[in-house]
PDB file of N, H, CA, C and O in Angstrom:
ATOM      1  N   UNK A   1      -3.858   7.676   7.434  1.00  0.00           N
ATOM      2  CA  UNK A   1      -3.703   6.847   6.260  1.00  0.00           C
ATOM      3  C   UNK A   1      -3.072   7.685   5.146  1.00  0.00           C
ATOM      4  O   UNK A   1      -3.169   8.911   5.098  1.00  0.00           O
ATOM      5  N   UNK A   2      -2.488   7.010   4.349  1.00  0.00           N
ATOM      6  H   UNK A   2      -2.410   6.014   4.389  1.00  0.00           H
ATOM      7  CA  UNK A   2      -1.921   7.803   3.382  1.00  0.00           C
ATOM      8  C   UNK A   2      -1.949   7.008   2.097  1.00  0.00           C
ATOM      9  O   UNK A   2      -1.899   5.779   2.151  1.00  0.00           O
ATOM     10  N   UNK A   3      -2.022   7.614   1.008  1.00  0.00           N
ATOM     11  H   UNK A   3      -2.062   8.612   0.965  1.00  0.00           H
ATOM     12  CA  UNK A   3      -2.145   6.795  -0.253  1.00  0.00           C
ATOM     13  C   UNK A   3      -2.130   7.443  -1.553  1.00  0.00           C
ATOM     14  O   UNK A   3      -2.348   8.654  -1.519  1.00  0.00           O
ATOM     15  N   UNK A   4      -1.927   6.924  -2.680  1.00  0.00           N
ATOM     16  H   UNK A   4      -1.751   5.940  -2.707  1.00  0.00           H
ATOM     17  CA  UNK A   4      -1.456   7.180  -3.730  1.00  0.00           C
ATOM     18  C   UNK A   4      -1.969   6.252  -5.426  1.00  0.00           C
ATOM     19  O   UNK A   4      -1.830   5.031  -5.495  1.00  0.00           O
ATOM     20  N   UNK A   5      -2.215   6.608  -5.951  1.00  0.00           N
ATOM     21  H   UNK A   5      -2.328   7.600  -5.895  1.00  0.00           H
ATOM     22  CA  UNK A   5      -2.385   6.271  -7.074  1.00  0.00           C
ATOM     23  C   UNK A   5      -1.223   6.366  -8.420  1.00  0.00           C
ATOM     24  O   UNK A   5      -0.572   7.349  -8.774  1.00  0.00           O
ATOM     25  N   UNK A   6      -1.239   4.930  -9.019  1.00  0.00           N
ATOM     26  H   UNK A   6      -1.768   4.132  -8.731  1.00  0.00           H
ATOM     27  CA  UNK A   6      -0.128   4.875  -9.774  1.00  0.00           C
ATOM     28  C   UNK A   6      -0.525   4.974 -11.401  1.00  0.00           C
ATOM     29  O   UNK A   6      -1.596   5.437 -11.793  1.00  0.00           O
ATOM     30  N   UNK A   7       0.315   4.561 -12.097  1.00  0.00           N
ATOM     31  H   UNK A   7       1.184   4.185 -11.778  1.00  0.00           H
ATOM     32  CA  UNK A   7       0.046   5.080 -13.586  1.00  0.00           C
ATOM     33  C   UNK A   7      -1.289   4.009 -14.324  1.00  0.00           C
ATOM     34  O   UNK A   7      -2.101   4.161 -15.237  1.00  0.00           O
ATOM     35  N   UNK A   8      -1.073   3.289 -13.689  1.00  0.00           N
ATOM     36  H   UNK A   8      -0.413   3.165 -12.948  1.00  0.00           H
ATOM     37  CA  UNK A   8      -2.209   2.067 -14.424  1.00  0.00           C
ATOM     38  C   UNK A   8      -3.757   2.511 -13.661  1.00  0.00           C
ATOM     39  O   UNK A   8      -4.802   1.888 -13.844  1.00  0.00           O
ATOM     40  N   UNK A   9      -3.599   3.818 -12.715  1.00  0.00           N
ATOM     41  H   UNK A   9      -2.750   4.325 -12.566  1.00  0.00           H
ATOM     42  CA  UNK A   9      -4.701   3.346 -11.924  1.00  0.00           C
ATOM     43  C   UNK A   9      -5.064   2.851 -10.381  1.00  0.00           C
ATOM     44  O   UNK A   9      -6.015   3.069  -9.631  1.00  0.00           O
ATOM     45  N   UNK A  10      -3.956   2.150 -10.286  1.00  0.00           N
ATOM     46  H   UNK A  10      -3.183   1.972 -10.896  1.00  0.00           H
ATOM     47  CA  UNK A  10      -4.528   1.661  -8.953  1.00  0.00           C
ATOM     48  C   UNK A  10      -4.140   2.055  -8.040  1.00  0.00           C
ATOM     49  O   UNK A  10      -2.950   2.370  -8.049  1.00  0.00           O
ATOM     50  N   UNK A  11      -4.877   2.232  -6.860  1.00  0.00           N
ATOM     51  H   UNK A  11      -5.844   1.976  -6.852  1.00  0.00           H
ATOM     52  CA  UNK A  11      -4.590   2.820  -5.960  1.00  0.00           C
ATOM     53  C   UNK A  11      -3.829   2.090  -4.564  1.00  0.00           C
ATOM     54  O   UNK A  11      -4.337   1.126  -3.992  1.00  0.00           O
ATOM     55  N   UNK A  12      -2.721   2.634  -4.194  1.00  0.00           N
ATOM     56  H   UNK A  12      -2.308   3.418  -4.658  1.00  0.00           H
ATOM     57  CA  UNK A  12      -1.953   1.885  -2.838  1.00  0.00           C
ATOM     58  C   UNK A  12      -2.646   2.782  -1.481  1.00  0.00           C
ATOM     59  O   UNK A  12      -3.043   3.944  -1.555  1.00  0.00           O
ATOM     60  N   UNK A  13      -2.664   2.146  -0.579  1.00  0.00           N
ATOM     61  H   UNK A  13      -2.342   1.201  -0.518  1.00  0.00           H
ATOM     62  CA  UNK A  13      -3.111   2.922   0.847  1.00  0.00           C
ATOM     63  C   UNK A  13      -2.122   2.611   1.805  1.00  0.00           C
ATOM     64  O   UNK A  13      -1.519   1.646   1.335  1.00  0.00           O
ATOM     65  N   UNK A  14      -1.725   2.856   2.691  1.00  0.00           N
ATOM     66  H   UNK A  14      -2.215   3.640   3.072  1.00  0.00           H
ATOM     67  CA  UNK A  14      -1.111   2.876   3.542  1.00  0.00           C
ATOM     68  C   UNK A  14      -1.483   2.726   5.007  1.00  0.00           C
ATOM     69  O   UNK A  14      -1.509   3.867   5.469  1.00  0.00           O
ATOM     70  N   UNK A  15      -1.759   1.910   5.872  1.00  0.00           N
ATOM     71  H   UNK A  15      -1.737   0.983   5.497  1.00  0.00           H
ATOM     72  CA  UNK A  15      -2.862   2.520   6.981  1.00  0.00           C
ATOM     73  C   UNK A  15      -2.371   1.794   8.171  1.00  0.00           C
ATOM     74  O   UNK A  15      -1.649   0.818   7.967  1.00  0.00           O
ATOM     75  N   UNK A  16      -2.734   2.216   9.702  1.00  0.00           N
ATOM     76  H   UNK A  16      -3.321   3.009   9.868  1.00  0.00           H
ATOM     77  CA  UNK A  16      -2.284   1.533  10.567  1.00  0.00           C
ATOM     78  C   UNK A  16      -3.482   0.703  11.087  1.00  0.00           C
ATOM     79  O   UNK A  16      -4.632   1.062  11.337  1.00  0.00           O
ATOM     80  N   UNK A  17      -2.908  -0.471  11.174  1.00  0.00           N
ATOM     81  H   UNK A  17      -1.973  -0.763  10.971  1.00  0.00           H
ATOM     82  CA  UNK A  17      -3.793  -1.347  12.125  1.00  0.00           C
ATOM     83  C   UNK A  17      -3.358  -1.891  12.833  1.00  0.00           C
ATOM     84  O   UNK A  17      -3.329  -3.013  12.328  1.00  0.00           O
ATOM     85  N   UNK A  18      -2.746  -1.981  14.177  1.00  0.00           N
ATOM     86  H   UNK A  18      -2.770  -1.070  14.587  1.00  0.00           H
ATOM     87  CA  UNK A  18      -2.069  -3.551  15.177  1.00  0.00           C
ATOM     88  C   UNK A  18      -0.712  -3.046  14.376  1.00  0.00           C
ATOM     89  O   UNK A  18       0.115  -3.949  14.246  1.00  0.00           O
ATOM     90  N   UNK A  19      -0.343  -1.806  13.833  1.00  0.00           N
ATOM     91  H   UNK A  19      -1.015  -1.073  13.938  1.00  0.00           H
ATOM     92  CA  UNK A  19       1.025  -1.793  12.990  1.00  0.00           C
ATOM     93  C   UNK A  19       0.897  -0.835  11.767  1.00  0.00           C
ATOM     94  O   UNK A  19       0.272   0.223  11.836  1.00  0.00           O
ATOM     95  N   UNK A  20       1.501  -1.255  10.694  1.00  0.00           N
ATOM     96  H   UNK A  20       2.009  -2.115  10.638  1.00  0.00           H
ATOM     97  CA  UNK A  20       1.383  -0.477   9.767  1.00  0.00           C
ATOM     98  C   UNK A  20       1.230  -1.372   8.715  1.00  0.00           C
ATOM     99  O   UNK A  20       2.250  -2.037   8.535  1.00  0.00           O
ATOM    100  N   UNK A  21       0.138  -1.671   7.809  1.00  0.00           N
ATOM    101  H   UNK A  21      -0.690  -1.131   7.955  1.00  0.00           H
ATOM    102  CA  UNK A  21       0.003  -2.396   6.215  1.00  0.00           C
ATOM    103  C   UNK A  21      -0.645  -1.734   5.385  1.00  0.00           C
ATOM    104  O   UNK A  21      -1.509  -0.889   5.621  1.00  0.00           O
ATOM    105  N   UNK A  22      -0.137  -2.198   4.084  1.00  0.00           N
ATOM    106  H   UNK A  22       0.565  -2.884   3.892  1.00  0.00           H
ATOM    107  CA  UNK A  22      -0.308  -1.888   3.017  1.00  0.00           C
ATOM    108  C   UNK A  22      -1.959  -2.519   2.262  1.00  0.00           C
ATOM    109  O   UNK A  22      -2.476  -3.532   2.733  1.00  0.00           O
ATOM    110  N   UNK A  23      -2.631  -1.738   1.054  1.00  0.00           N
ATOM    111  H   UNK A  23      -2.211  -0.915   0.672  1.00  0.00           H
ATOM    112  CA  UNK A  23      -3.308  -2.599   0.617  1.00  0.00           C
ATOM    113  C   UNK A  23      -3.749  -1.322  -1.090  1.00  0.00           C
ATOM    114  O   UNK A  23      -3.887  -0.120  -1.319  1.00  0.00           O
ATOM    115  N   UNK A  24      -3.811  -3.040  -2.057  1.00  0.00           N
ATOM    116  H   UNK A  24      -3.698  -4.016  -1.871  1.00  0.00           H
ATOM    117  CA  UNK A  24      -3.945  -2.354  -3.490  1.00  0.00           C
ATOM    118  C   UNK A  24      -5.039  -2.522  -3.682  1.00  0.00           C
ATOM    119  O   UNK A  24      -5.552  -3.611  -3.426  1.00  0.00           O
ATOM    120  N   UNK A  25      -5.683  -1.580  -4.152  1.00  0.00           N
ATOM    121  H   UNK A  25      -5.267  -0.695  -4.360  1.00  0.00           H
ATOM    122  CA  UNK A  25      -7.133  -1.471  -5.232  1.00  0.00           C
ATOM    123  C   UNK A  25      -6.788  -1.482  -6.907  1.00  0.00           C
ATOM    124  O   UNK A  25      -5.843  -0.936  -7.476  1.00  0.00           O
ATOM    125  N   UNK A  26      -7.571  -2.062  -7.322  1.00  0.00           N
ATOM    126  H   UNK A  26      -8.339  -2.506  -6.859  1.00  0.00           H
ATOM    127  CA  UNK A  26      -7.895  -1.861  -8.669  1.00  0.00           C
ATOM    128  C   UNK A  26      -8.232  -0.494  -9.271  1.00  0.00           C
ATOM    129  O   UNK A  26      -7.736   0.417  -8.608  1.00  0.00           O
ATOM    130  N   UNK A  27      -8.595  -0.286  -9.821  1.00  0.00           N
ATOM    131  H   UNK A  27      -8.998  -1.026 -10.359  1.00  0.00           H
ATOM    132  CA  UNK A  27      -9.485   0.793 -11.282  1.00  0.00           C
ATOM    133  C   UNK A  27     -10.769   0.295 -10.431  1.00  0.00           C
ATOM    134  O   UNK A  27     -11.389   0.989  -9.624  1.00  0.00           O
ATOM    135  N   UNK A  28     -10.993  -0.827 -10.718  1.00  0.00           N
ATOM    136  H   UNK A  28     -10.489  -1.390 -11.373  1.00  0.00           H
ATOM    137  CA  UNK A  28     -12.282  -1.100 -10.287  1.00  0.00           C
ATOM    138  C   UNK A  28     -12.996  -1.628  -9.137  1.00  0.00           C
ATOM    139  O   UNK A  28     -13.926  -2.427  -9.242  1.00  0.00           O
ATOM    140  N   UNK A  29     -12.470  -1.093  -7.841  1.00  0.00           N
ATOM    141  H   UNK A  29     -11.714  -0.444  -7.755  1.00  0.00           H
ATOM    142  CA  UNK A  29     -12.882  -1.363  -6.701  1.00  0.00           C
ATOM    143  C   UNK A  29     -12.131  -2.490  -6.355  1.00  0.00           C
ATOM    144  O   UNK A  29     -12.075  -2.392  -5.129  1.00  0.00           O
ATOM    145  N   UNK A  30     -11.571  -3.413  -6.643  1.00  0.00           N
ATOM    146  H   UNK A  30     -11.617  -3.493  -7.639  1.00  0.00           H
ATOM    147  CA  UNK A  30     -11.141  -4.669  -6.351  1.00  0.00           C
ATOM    148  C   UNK A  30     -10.196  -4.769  -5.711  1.00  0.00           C
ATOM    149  O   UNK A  30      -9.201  -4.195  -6.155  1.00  0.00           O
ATOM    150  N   UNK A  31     -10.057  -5.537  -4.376  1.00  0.00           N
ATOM    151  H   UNK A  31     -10.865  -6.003  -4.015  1.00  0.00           H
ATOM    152  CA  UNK A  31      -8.589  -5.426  -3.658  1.00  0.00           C
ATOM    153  C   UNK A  31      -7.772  -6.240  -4.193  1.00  0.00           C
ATOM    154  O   UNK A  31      -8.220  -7.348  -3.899  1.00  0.00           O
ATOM    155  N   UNK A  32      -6.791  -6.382  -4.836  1.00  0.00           N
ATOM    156  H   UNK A  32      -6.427  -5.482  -5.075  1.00  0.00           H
ATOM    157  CA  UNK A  32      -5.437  -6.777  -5.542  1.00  0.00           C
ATOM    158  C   UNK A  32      -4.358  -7.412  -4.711  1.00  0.00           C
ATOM    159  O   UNK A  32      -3.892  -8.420  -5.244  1.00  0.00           O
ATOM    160  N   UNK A  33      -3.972  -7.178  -3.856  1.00  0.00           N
ATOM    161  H   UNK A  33      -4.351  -6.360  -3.423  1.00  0.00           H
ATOM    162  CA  UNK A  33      -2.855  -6.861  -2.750  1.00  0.00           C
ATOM    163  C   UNK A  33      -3.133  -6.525  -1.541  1.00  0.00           C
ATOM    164  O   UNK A  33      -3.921  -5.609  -1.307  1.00  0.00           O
ATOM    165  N   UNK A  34      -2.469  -7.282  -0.502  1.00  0.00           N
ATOM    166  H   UNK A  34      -1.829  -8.026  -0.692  1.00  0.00           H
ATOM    167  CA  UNK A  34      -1.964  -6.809   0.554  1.00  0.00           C
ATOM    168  C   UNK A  34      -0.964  -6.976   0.989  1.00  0.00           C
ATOM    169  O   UNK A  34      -0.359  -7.943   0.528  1.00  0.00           O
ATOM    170  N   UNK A  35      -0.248  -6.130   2.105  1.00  0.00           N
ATOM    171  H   UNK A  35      -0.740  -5.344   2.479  1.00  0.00           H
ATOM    172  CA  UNK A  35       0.331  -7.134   3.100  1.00  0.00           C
ATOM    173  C   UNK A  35       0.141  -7.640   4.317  1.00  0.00           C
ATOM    174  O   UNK A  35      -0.431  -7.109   5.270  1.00  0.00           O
ATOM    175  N   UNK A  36       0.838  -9.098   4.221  1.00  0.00           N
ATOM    176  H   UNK A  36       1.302  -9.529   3.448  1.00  0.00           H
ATOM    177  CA  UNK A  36       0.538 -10.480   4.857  1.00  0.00           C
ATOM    178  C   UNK A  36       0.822  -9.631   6.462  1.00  0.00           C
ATOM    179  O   UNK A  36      -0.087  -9.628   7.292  1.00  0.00           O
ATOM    180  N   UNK A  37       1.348  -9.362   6.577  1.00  0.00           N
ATOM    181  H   UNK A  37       2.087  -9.364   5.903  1.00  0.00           H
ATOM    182  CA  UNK A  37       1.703  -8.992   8.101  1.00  0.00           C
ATOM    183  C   UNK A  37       1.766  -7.454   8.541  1.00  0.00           C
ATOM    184  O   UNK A  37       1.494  -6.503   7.809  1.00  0.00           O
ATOM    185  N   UNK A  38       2.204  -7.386   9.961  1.00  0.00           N
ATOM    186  H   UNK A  38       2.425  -8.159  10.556  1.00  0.00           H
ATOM    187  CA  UNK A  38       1.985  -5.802   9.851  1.00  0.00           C
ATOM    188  C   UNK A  38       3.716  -5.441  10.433  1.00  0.00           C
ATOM    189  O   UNK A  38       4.548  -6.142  11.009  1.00  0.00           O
ATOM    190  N   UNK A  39       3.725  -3.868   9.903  1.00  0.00           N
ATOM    191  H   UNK A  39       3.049  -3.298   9.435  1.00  0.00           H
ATOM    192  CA  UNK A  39       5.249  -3.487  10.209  1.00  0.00           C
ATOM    193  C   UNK A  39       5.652  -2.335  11.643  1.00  0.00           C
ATOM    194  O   UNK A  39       5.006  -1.289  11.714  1.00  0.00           O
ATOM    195  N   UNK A  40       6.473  -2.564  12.453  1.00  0.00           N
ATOM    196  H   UNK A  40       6.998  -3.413  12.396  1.00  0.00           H
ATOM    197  CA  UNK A  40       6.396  -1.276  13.400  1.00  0.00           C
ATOM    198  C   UNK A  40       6.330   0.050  12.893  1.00  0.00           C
ATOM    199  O   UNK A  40       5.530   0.897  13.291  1.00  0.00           O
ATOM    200  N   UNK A  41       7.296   0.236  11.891  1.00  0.00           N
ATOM    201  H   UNK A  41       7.946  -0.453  11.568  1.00  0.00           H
ATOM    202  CA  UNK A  41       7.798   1.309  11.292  1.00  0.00           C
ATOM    203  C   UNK A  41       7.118   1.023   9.499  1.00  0.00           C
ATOM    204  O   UNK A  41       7.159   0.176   8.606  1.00  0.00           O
ATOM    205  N   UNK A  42       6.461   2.532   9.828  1.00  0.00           N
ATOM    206  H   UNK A  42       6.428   3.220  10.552  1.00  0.00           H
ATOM    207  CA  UNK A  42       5.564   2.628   8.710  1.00  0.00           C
ATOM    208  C   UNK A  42       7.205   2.790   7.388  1.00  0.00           C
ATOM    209  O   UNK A  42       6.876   2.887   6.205  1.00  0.00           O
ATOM    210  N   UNK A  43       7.851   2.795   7.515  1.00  0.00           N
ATOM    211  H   UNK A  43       8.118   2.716   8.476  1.00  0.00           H
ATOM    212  CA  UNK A  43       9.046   3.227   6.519  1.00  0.00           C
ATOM    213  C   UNK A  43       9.352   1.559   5.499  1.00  0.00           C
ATOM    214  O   UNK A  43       9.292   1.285   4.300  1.00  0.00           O
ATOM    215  N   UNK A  44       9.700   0.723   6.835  1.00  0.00           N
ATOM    216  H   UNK A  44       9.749   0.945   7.808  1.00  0.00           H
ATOM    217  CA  UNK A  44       8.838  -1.139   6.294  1.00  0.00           C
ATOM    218  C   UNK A  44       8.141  -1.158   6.130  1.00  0.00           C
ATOM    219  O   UNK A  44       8.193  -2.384   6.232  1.00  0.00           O
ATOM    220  N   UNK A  45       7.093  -0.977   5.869  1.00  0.00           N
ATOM    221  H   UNK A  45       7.051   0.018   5.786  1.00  0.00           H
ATOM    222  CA  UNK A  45       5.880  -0.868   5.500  1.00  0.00           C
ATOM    223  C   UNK A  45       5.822  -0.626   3.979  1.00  0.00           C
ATOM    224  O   UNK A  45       5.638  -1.496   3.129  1.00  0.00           O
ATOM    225  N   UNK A  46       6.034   0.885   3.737  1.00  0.00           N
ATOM    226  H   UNK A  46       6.184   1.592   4.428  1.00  0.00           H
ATOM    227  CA  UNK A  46       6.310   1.231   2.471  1.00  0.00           C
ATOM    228  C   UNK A  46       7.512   0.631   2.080  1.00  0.00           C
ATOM    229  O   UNK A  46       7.136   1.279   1.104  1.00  0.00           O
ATOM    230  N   UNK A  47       8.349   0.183   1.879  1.00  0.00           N
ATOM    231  H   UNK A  47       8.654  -0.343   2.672  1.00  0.00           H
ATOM    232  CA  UNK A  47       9.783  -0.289   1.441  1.00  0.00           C
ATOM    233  C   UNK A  47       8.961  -1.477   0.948  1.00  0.00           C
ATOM    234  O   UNK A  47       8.849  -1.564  -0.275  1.00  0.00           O
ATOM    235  N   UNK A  48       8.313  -2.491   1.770  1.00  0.00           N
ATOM    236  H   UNK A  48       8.404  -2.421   2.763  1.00  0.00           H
ATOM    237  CA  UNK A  48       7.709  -3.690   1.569  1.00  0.00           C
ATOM    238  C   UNK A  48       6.873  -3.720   0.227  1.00  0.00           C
ATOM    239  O   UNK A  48       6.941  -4.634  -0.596  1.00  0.00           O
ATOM    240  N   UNK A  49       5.852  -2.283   0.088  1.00  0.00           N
ATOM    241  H   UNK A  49       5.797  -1.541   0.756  1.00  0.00           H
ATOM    242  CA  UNK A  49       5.264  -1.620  -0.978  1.00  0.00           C
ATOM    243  C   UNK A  49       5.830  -1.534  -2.182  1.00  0.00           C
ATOM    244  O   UNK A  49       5.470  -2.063  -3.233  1.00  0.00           O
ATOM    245  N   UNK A  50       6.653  -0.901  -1.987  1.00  0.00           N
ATOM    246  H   UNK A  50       6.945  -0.471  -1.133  1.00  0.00           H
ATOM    247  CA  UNK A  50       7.109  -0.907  -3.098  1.00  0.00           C
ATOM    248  C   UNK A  50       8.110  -2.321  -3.645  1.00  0.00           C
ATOM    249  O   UNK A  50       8.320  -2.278  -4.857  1.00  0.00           O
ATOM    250  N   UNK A  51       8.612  -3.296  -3.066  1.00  0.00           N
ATOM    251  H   UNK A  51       8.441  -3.331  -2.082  1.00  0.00           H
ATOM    252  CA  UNK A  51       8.816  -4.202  -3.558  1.00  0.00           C
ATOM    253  C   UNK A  51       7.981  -5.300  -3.949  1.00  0.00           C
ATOM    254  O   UNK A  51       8.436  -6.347  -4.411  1.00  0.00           O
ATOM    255  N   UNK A  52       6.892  -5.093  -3.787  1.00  0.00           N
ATOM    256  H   UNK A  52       6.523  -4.242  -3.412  1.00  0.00           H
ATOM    257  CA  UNK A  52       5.250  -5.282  -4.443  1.00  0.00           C
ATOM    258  C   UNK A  52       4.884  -4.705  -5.521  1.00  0.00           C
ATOM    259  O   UNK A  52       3.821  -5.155  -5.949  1.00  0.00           O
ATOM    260  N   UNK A  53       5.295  -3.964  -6.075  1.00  0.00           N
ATOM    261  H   UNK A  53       6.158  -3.598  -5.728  1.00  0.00           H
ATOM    262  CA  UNK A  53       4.886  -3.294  -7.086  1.00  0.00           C
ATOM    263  C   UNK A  53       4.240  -1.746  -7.079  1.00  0.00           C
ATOM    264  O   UNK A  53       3.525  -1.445  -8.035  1.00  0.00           O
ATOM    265  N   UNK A  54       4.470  -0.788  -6.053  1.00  0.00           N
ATOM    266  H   UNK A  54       5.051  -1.033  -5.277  1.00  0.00           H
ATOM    267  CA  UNK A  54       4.011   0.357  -5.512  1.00  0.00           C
ATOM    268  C   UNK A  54       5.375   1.210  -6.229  1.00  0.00           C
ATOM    269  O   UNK A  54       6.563   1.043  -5.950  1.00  0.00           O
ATOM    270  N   UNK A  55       4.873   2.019  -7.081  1.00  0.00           N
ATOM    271  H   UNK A  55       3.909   2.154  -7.307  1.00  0.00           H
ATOM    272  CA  UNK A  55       5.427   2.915  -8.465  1.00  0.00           C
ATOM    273  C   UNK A  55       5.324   4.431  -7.556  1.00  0.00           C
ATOM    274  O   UNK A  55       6.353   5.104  -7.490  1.00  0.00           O
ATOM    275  N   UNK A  56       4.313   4.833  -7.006  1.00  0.00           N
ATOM    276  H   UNK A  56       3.477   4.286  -7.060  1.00  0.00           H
ATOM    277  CA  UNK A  56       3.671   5.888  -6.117  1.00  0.00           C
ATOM    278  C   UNK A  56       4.405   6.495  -4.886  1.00  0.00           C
ATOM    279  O   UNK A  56       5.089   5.750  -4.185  1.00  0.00           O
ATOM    280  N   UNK A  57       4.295   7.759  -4.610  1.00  0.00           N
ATOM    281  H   UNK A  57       3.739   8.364  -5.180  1.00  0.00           H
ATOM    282  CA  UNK A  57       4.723   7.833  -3.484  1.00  0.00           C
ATOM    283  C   UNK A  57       3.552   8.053  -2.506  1.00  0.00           C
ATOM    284  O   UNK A  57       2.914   9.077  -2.746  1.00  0.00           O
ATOM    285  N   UNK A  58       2.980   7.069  -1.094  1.00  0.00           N
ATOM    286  H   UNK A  58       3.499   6.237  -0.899  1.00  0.00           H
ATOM    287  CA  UNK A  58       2.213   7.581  -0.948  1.00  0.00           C
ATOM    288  C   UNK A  58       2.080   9.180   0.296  1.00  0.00           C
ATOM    289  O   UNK A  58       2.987   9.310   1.117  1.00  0.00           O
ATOM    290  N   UNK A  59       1.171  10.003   0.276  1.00  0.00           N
ATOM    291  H   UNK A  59       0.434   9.897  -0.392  1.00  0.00           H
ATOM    292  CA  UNK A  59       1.216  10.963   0.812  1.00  0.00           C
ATOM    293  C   UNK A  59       0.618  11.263   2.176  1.00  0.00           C
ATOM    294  O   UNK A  59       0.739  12.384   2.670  1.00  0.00           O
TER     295      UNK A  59
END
């Protein structure tokens, strides 16, 4: 898994399941975001991220 925290706070993860998806946390525990589907290539994955609103690079 890989993940990152952006300027407001929240945190993006990166993780594989059945694929590769994304998912946002809040400041305050709260899941915000995901994504709807899963990607082969973790690179879609993040690309997808960041056209979501992922500011972060995750690591």
């Amino acid at each position: 898994m890989a993940e990152c925290r952006d300027a407001n706070g929240d945190t993006w993860e990166i993780y594989s399941s059945n694929g590769w998806r994304w998912r946002r946390t809040a400041s305050n525990c709260v899941i915000v975001g995901a994504s709807s589907e899963s990607y082969v290539n973790k690179s879609d994955c993040v690309a997808n991220a960041q056209r979501n609103g992922m500011t972060c690079n995750p690591v």
